[in-house]
C-alpha positions in Angstrom: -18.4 -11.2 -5.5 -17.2 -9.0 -7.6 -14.4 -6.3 -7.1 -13.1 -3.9 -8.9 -8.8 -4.0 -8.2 -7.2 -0.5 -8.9 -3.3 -0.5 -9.7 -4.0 -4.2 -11.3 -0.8 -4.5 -12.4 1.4 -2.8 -9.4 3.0 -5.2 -6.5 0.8 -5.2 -4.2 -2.5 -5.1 -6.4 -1.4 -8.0 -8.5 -0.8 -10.2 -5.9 -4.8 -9.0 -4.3 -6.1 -10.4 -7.8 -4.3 -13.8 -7.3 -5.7 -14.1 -4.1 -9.1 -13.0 -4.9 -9.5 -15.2 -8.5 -8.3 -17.8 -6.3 -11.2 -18.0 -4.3 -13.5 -17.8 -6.8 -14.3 -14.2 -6.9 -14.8 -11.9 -10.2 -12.2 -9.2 -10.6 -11.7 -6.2 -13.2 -8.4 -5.1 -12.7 -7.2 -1.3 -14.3 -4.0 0.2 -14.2 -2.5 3.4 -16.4 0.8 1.2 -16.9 2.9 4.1 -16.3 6.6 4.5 -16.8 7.2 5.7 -13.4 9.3 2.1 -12.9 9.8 -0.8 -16.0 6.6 -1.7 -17.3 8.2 -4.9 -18.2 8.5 -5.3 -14.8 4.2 -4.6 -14.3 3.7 -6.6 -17.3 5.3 -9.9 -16.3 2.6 -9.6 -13.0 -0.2 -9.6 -15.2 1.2 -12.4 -17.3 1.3 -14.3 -14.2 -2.2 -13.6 -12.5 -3.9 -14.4 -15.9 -7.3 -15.9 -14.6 -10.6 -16.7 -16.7 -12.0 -14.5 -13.4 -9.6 -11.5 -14.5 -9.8 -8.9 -16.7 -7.6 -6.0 -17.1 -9.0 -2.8 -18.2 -6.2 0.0 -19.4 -7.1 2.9 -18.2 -5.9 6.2 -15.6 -8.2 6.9 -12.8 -7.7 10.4 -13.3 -9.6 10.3 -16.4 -13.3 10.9 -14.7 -15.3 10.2 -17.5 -13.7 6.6 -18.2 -13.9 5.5 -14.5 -17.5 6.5 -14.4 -18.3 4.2 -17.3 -16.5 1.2 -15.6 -18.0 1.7 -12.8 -21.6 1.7 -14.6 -20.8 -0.9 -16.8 -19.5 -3.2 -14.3 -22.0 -2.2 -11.6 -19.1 -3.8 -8.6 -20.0 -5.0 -5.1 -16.5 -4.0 -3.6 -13.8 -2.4 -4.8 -10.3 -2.6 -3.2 -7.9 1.0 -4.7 -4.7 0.4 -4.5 -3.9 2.5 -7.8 -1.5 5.6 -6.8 1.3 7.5 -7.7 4.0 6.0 -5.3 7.0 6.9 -3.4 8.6 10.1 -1.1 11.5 10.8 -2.7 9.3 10.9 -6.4 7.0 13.3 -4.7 10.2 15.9 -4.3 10.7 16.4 -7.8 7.0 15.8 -9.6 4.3 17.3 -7.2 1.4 17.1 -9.5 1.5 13.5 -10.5 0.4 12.7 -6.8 -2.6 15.5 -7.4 -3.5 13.8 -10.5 -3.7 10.2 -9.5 -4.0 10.6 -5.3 -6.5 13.6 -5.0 -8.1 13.7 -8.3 -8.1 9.6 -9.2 -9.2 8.7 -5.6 -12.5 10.9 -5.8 -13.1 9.7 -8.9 -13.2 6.0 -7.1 -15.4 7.7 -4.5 -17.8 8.7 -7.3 -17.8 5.9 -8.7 -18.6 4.4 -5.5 -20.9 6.9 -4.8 -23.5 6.2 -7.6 -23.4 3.3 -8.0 -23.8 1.6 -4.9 -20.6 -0.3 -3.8 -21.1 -2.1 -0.4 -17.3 -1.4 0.8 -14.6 0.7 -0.5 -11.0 -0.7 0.3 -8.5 2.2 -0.3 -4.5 2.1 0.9 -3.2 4.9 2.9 0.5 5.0 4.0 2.1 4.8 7.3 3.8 8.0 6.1 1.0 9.9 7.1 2.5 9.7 10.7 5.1 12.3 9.5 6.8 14.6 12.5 5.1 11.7 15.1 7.8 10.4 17.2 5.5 8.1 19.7 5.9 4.4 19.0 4.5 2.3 17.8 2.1 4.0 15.8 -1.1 3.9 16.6 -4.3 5.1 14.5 -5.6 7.6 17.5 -2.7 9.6 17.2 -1.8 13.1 15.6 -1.0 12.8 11.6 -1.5 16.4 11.0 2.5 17.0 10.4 3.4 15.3 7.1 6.4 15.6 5.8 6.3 14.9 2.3 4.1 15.5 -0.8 3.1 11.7 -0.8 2.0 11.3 2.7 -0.2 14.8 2.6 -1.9 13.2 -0.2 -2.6 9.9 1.3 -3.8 11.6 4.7 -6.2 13.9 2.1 -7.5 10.6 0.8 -8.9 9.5 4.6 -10.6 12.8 5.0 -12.3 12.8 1.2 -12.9 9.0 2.0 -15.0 10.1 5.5 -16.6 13.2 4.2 -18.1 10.7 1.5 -19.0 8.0 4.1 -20.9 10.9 6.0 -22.3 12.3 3.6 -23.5 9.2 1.4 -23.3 6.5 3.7 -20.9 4.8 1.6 -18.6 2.1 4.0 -14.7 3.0 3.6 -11.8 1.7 4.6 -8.4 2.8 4.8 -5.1 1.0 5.2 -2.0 2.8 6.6 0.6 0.5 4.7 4.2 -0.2 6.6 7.4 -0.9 4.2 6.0 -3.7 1.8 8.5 -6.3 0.4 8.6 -9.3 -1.3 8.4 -11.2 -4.4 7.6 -9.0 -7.7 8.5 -5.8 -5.6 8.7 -2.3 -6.2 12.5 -1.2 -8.4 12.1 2.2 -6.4 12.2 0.2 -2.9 14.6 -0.5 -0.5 15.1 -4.1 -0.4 15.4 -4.1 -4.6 17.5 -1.6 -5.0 19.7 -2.8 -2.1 19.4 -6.5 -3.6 20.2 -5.6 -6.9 23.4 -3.1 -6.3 24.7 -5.7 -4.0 24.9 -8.6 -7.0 26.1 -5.3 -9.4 28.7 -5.1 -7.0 27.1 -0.9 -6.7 27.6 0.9 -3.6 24.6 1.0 -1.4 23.1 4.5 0.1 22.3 3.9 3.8 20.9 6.7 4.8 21.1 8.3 8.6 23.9 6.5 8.9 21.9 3.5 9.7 20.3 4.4 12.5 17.1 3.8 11.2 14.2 1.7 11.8 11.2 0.2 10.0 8.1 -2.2 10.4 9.1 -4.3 7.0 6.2 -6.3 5.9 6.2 -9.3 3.9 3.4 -9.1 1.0 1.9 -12.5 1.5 0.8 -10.9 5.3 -0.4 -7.4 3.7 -2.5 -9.5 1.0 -4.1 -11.5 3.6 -4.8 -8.7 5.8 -6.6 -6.4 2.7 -8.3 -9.9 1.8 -9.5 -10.3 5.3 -10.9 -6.5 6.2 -12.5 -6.6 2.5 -15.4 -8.6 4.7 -15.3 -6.4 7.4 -17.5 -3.4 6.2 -17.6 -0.7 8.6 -21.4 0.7 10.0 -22.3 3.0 11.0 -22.4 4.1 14.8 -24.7 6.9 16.5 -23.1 6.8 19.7 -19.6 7.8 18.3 -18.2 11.5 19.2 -15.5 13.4 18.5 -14.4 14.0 21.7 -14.9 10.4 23.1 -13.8 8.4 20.2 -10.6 7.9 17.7 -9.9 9.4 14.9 -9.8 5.9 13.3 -13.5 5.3 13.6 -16.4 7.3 13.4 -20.3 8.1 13.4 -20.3 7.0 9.6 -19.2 3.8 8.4 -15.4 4.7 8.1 -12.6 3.0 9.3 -8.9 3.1 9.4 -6.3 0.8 10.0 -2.4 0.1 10.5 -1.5 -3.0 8.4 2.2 -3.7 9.2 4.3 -6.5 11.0 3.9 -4.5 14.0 8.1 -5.3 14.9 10.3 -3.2 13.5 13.5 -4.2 11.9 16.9 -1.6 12.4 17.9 -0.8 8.9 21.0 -2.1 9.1 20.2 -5.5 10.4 18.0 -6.0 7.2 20.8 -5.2 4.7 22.6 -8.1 7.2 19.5 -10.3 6.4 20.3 -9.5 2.1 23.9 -10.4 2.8 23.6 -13.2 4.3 21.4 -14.5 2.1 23.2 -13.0 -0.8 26.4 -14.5 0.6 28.3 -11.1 -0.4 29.0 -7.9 1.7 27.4 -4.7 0.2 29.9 -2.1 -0.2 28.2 1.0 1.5 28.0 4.8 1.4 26.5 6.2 5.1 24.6 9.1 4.8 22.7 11.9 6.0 18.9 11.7 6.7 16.9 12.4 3.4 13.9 15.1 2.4 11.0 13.1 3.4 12.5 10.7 5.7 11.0 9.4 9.0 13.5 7.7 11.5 11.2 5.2 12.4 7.8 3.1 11.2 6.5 0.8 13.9 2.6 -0.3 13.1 0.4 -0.9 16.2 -2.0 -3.6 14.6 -4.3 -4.6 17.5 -7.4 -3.2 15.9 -6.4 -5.0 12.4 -6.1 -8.0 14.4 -9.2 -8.1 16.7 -11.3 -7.0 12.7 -9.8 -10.1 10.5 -8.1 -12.7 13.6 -4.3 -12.2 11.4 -1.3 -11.1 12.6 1.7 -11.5 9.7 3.3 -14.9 9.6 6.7 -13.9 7.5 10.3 -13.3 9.4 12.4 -10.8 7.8 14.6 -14.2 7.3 12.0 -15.8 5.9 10.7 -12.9 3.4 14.5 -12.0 2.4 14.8 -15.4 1.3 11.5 -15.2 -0.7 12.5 -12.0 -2.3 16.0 -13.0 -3.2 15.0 -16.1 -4.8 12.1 -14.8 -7.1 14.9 -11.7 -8.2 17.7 -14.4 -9.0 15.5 -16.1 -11.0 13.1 -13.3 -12.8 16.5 -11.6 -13.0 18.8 -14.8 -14.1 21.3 -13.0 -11.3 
């Protein structure tokens, strides 16, 4: 096959080109290779997922005329977007970054897919897009009409472009509501790195709420296998479906979403217990109020991910914190 990866040289994207060169697949990777977090950082992934099956095209998918030649150049059977300007907090202070790269750059992936006949578009959503929703675990028939940041409006604005372009031309799409990703060549602007790395500073570590806080950490080795796995599973379509009868997950045209998560949340404070431990120092701590864009708790209901692919995620928190902290000592020499 051959796929088109978007955000090539981002965490989770990188490690979907390993994955897919390794099994003998074909993949064009593109990425803006933005300063939103060290490009050293973005550059070091691509250095390591070099592949004679890999090729990395520089480029921003809010440009529409460049991602309209890739795609017609390249002619792609699937294409998996993971491209996206990230984080909550980011979203506070530089609103139209998410319109250029979320709204704008993810129809320009549904044009491209549009005409020119991709069989299945992958595309990650965000468990944010839960927002105000306070039933647990989350499940993908329930209300995400109450976002609560920038970020997660735009992601919830990507599943309804991504359905009114399944509808309208047939095109299969799939959407992944990611839960907190962590793991080896992780994000700076993420919890566990920034917690990791002020702990060996000897920095004081924000914990925000207090601590009371919950969420459904996910190692990437799981989240890779899972976008891997529902990469076969193109949705159809299905004339019996109905508003009324059915979820909000699936419809008449070949659309799908999905939570991909551990489906087990972890309290806050008992993973900054897992980085000490492993660390073998005590983080010196600042307790906090909750922050703008906050949710008090991410807990993935995966059952439909699971009956689609046959995975559930194999990584403990123990297990992935110990992954994590010894790729950082080492890319780090900490």
């Amino acid at each position: 096959m051959k796929y088109l990866v978007t955000g090539a040289a981002g965490f989770i994207g990188s490690a979907v080109v390993e994955q897919l060169t390794a099994k003998g697949n074909s993949v064009i990777g593109v990425d803006n290779m933005n300063d939103y977090y060290d490009v050293n950082l973005k550059l070091a992934r691509i250095e390591r997922i070099q592949h004679a099956n890999f090729t990395l095209v520089e480029l921003d998918i809010a440009d529409r005329d460049a991602v309209a030649t890739l795609f017609k150049t390249e002619q792609f059977d699937q294409v998996i977007h993971l491209a996206a300007q990230a984080g909550v907090r980011y979203s506070i202070q530089n609103p139209h970054a998410y319109a250029d790269s979320n709204l704008v750059g993810h129809l320009n992936i549904l044009e491209g897919c549009r005409h020119n006949k991709v069989q299945h578009l992958v595309y990650a959503s965000s468990s944010s897009v839960y927002g105000l929703n306070a039933k647990t675990p989350f499940a993908t028939f329930d209300s995400v009409d109450h976002p609560v940041s920038l970020y997660a409006a735009t992601k919830k604005s990507n599943e309804l472009m991504a359905h009114s372009y399944s509808h309208l031309y047939d095109i299969p799409t799939t959407g992944l509501r990611f839960f907190t990703v962590y793991g080896s060549w992780g994000r700076p602007d993420m919890a566990p790195f920034i917690f990791t790395k002020k702990i060996l500073d000897g920095d004081t570590i924000d914990i925000n709420n207090n601590g009371d806080m919950w969420r459904d950490f996910t190692h990437v080795d799981d989240i890779v296998e899972g976008i891997v796995r529902i990469a076969d599973v193109v949705p159809t379509r299905d004339n019996e479906w109905t508003v009324e009868a059915g979820s909000p997950a699936t419809s008449s045209a070949p659309y799908s979403v999905y939570n991909i998560g551990h489906g087990s949340p972890i309290k806050l404070m008992d993973f900054v217990k897992a980085i000490e431990d492993e660390l073998g120092i005590e983080a010196k701590k600042n307790f906090r109020e909750m922050q703008p864009g906050d949710v008090y708790q991410t807990y993935a209901d995966t059952v439909d991910l699971f009956e689609a692919t046959g995975y559930k995620p194999q990584v403990s928190v123990k297990e992935g914190v110990a992954e994590f902290i010894t790729w950082y000592r080492k890319f780090y020499n900490k």
